[in-house]
Residue, then its C-alpha position, 0 to 999 in steps of 0.5 A: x492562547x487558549x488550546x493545545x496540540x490536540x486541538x492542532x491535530x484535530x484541525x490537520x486531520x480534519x483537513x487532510x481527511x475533510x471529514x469530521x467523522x473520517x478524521x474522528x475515526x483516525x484520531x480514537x475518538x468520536x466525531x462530536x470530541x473532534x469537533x469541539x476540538x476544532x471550535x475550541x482552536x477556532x474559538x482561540x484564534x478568533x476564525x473560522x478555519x472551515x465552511x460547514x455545510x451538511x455535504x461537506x466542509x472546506x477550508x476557509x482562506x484563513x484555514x488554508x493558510x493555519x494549515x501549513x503552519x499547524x502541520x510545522x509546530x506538529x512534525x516538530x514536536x514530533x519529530x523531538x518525541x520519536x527520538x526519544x525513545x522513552x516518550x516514543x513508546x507512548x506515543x500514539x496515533x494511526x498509520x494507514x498502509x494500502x498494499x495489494x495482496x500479494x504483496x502482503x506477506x513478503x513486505x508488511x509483518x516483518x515492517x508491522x512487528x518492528x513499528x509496533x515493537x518501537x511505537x507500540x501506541x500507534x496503530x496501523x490499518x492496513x489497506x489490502x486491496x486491488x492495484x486501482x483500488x490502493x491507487x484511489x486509496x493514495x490520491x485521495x488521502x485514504x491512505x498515507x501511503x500505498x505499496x503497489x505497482x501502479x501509479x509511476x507515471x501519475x503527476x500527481x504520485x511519486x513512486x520509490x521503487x522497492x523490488x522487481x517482481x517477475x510473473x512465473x508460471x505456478x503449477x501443481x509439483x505433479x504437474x508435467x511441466x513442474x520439471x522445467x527449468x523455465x517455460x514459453x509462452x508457446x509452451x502453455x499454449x500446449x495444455x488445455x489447463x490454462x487458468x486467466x487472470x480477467x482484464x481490467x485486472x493490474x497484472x492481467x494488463x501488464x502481462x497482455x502490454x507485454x505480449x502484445x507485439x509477439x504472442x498472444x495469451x494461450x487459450x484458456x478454459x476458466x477466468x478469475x478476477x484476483x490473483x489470490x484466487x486464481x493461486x487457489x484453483x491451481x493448487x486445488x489442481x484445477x490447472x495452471x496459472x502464469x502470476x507475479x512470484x510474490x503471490x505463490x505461498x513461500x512455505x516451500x513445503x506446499x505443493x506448488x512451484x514457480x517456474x520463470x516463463x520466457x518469450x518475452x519474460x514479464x517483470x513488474x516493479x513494486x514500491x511505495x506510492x504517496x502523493x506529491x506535495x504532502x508531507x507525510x506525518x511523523x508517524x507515517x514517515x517512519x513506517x515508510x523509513x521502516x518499509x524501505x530501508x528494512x535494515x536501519x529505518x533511516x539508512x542504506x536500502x536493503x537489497x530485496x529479492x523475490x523469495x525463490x520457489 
């Protein structure tokens, strides 16, 4: 038969994206390549493997059913070449991680450097964006795979837990409460300083869960939708801001300090969410052996801690 594995990977990322234009982008190469590609496997197999229309392409029943078996020769080949380490080296492709921002600087450039190090020919994009978002990004195949906290009781979503994060209270190193060992809730409602994360917000929605059978959020004089934003205005020294500890900068130098908060204590799980049923590509699987198994890639989990502050 007439055409080669570029012509495979053209078709599986043509389907896994349902785009020509998508799948061209993930590929390094321009739409009109990519669909030549695919004409030319259709051409060799003598079927059509999608229905075109100008909104939109699916796969046809015969596609559908090329599908798994273009996906086997694929992680086959693979999977020969990534262990080999000369060939690995030139191997090439795209990874797409999303992740939420403030989970950005403890998880992802150690894992980049050592992926980028081994397969220096596969690029990575990264996603950072809001939980919902790095959820949508998942399910609808945006993204390989997602690191987040969100998505644990979705059917659809496997979730493999990384780390616990407990939510402390950031504050100026000049703020009176910075010399305390922990804080209540009670505690903040004493000072008129308070900043909010706004509801709609991931962590804004697991903080009120947590609160809601026994004390209320202290009042608060400004709102910010993000995290990020909200870690800013404290250390501008607007106020004070109860955040996941992963989201204070881990430079002990600067200025500000995390202590735990207490009645009741607030703790979110982060790991890595991906969809069920869909095998990942090579390249992805790595990369997540990579994420959750720091040490070896492959083997025992590394115990993680949130940094100390």
């Amino acid at each position: 038969m007439n055409f080669d594995l570029s012509d495979l990977r053209a078709f599986v990322a043509s389907a896994d994206f349902g785009s020509f234009r998508a799948a061209a982008d993930s590929l390094n190469i321009s739409p009109s390549a990519l669909s030549r590609r695919v004409e030319k496997l259709e051409s060799a197999l003598n079927m059509r493997l999608f229905e075109r229309t100008t909104r939109k392409m699916e796969l046809t029943v015969a596609g559908r059913s090329f599908l798994e078996k273009a996906r086997n020769v694929l992680a086959e080949l693979e999977s020969s070449l990534f262990g080999m380490e000369d060939l690995g080296r030139r191997l090439t492709g795209l990874v797409t991680i999303a992740c939420v921002p403030s989970a950005v600087s403890f998880f992802l450039p150690g894992t980049v450097k050592a992926y980028h190090q081994k397969y220096p020919g596969i690029r990575v994009r990264l996603i950072d964006e809001t939980s919902s978002v790095v959820f949508l990004a998942v399910a609808r195949g945006d993204a390989d795979f997602g690191l987040t906290y969100i998505g644990t009781q979705e059917p659809d979503i496997e979730f493999t837990p990384i780390l616990q994060d407990p939510f402390v209270l950031a504050c100026r190193r000049d703020h009176p409460l910075a010399g305390k060992r922990s804080v209540s809730w009670t505690d903040l409602a004493k000072y008129p300083d308070y900043l909010l994360l706004a509801q709609g917000s991931g962590n804004r929605t697991l903080i009120d869960n947590a609160l809601a059978q026994s004390v209320q959020q202290p009042r608060w004089f400004c709102e910010v939708q993000h995290v990020p934003a909200l870690v800013s205005m404290v250390e501008a020294g607007l106020g004070i801001g109860v955040v996941p500890k992963l989201a204070l900068p881990r430079d002990r130098r600067r200025s500000l300090v995390g202590i735990p908060v207490t009645g009741p204590g607030v703790v979110r799980t982060l790991g890595v969410i991906r969809r069920k049923n869909r095998p990942l590509t090579v390249a992805a699987q790595h990369f997540f052996d990579l994420l959750v198994h720091p040490r070896t890639g492959t083997g025992r989990r590394a115990k993680r801690r949130a940094p100390s502050t």
